[in-house]
C-alpha positions, 0 to 999 in steps of 0.5 A: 452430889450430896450436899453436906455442911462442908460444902455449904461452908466453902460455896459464896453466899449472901445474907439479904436479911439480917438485922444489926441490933439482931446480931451482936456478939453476945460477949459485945452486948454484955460488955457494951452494957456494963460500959453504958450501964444498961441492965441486962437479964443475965450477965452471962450467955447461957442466961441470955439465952435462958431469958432472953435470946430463946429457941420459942416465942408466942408471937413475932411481939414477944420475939421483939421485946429482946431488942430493947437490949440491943439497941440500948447499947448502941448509942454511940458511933463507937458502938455501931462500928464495933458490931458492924466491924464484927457482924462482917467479920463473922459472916466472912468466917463462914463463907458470906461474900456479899450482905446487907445490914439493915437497921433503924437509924432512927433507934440509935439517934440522939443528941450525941449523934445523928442519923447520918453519924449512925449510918456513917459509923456503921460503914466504918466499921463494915468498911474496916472489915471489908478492907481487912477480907479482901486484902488477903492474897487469895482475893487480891490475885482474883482467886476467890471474890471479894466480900461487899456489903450494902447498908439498908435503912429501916422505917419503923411500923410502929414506936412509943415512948421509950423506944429511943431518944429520937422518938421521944422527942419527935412524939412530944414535938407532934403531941397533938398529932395522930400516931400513924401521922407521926410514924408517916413523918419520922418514915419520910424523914429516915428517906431524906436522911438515907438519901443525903447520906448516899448522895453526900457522904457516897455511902452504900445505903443501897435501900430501905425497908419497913419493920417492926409491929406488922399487925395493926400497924399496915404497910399503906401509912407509909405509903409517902415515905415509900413513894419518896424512896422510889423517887429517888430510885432507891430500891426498896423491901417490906417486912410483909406476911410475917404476922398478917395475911396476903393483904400485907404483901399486896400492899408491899408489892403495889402501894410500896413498890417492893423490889424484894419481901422480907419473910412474906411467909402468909403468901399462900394463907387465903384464911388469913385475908381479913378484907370483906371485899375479897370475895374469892379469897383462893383467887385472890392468892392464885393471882398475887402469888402470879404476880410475884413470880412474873414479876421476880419479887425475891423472897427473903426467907428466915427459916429459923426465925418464922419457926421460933416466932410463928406457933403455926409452924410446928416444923421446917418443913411446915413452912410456906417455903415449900409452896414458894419452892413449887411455885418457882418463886425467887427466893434466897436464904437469910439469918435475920438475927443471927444472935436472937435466933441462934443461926447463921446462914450456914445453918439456915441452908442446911436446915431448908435442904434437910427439911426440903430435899433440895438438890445442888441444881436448886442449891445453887440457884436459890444462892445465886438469886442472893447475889442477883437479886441483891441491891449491889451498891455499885453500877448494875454492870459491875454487878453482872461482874461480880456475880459471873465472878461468884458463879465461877467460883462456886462452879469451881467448888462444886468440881472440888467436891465431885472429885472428892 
């Protein structure tokens, strides 16, 4: 069976990784901007592109810089529900039946609204396009599955003043106070507020993460934060082997107990290890990729995103998801920004098929660990349901496709 765009299309799929302030509409960015006054670059979309939104950038840093915009308008409940409502809708367009939004609470909170609110307004909006989806006749009799969703919140690594009204205030609060103290605390905080979220407000905040500034900025000063998570057996992944070494992802996977790893592109990089009590460094890979693999730590990846963020990578092919594909890892294709790297997760599939050579037996099960792997907010058996419910579905796509 060749694997073409059009079946990528139909076949379920899931997004694991993809940041909301990633992935606004570009209409919705310039129209937010005007409402709030928020100076953008450019007021139309090809200058967005042009300045802001581009296909290169020197460091995974500078690719950052674009979401000062993004976030600046989304401080207001109406405009957290707007973008989710849309990031649902376009992600139903081609074929997603299951994602998980990740954001920072914490960049949207201000005195108008909280973190709960942020959280809250964000599932309103992803609820409304839910229910809208999955009212249509062809999901309603059982023919096709249902589109769900889950929420994870983000920890910042690192933030200044500048990044939000909540940091300001939390920095001047803690002026005498250590940075890396201050960024313990605000993790810890995000903790609390994601867990009273889910257990008060039955929210579907079905995890937590750790993103933004990778280098210089270790896993391990948010290791109370992380411990506080698994406490409370919220499931957990870690930005990790983005922009630093193996190092980074051992710290995720032991210090931080990481269901999942986001990017973990470094994995294989022995050269890239910095500790001078690493001796044998090829070892060292040999027993943490060992340990991923025995362990299904899913992996995921973000084709188009580590290309436009890492100058290493001169091509798809050059990517470490080739030596992930040969060491059996579990892994599952994501956007991570569908508006800041231009993709869908369409397009991320079709490029690690071309660029990889993979075939439909490979196809399907890198989609189907998207669903298994997933941090489904209801009951593990519902999801067992869920997911036999996808693999008919997707079975029955491929019969389709073979008769025509």
């Amino acid at each position: 069976m060749t694997i073409t765009p059009e079946f990528i299309a139909k076949i379920p799929k899931t997004d694991l990784h993809v940041h909301l302030d990633g992935s606004l509409r570009l209409p919705t960015l310039i129209a937010l901007a005007r409402e709030r006054g928020v100076k953008l670059p450019a007021y139309d979309e090809a200058g967005l592109y042009r300045k802001v939104f581009r296909k290169k950038y020197a460091n995974l840093n500078e690719y950052l810089e674009g979401f000062a915009y993004t976030t600046a308008v989304l401080q207001t409940a109406a405009a957290l529900e707007r973008v989710g409502y849309e990031l649902a809708q376009d992600n139903q367009a081609e074929g997603v039946r299951y994602i998980e939004v990740r954001f920072a609470p914490q960049l949207h909170q201000n005195a108008n609204l909280t973190c709960i609110e942020a959280m809250a307004a964000l599932n309103r909006g992803l609820g409304r396009a839910k229910y809208e989806f999955n009212g249509r006749p062809a999901v309603r009799s059982g023919a096709e599955p249902p589109f769900e969703y889950g929420i994870i919140a983000c920890a910042m690594r690192m933030f200044d003043y500048g990044f939000s009204e909540y940091y300001d205030t939390l920095l001047r609060a803690l002026a005498h106070s250590g940075r890396k103290e201050v960024f313990s605390l605000a993790s810890q905080e995000l903790v609390r507020a994601a867990v009273e979220a889910r257990t008060r407000l039955k929210l579907p905040i079905v995890g937590f993460d750790l993103a933004g500034a990778e280098a210089g900025f270790p896993a391990e000063d948010h290791i109370q934060a992380y411990a506080l998570a698994h406490k409370h057996f919220m499931n957990k992944t870690v930005h990790a082997g983005e922009a630093y070494g193996p190092e980074s992802i051992f710290q995720a996977i032991t210090d931080l107990h990481a269901d999942r790893l986001g990017h973990a592109v470094y994995l294989f990089d022995a050269d890239m290890i910095k500790s001078p009590e690493i001796k044998d460094k090829k070892a060292y890979v040999a027993n943490l990729v060992q340990y991923v693999a025995e362990r299904r730590i899913t992996i995921e990846v973000c084709l188009t995103s580590n290309l436009q963020t890492n100058p290493a990578i001169r091509r798809l092919s050059d990517h470490s998801f080739g030596l992930m594909r040969k060491a059996k890892l579990s892994a599952t294709f994501c956007t991570d920004n569908r508006t800041v790297s231009q993709t869908t997760v369409s397009a991320e599939i079709l490029k690690a098929v071309r660029a990889f050579r993979i075939t439909p037996h490979e196809l399907k099960n890198f989609i189907i660990y998207g669903f298994k792997r997933s941090f489904f907010p209801g009951s593990y058996i519902k999801k067992r349901a869920y997911t036999h419910q996808i693999i008919d579905y997707y079975e029955r796509i491929e019969k389709d496709n073979l008769k025509a």
